[in-house]
C-alpha positions in Angstrom: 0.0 0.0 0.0 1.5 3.2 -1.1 1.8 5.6 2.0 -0.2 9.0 2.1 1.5 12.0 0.6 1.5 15.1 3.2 -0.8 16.9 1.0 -3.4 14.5 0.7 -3.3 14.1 4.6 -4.1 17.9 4.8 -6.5 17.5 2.1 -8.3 14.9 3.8 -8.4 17.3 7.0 -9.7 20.7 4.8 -12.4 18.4 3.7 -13.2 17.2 7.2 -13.4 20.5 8.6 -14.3 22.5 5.6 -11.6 24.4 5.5 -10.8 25.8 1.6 -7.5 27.2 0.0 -8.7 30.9 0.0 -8.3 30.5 4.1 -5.2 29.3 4.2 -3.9 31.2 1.6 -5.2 34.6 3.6 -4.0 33.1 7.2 -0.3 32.5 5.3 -0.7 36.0 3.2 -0.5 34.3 0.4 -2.6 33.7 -3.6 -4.4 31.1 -3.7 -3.2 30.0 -6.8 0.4 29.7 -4.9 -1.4 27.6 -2.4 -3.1 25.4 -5.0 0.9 25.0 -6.3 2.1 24.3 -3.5 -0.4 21.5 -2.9 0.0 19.6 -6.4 3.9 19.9 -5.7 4.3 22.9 -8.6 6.2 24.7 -5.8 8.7 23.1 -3.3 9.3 25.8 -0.3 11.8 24.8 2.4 8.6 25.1 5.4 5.8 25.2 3.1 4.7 21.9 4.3 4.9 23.2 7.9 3.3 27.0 7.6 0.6 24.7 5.7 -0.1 22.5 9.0 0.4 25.1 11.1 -2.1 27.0 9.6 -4.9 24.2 8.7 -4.4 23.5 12.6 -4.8 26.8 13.8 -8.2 27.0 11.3 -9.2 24.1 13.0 -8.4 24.6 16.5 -10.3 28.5 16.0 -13.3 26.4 14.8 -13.7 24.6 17.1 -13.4 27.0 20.0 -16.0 29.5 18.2 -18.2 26.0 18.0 -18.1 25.4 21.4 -18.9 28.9 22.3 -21.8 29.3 20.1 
């Protein structure tokens, strides 16, 4: 069985949790097109993985505290 590329991992969470390029591309202050590159492995950045992670996390841990407030 062929193991799980990092991107579809974090794809697998945006869908889970609804979370769409446009948001991480404005939490990182970046295009979304860049994003999108990033994802299909157009662009290799040093920490792109990682600002990725860190910032479908953070989506997700926001989320979930505003769900459990309201």
């Amino acid at each position: 069985m062929a193991e799980m590329t990092w991107q579809a991992e974090v794809k697998g969470l945006m869908y889970r949790y609804g979370i769409m390029n446009k948001d991480i591309a404005e939490r990182l202050g970046l295009s979304e097109g860049y994003v999108a590159k990033l994802f299909t492995g157009k662009y290799e950045v040093k920490d792109g993985e990682d600002r990725i992670r860190t910032a479908v996390d953070d989506i997700i841990r926001e989320r979930s505290i505003a769900n459990a407030e309201g």
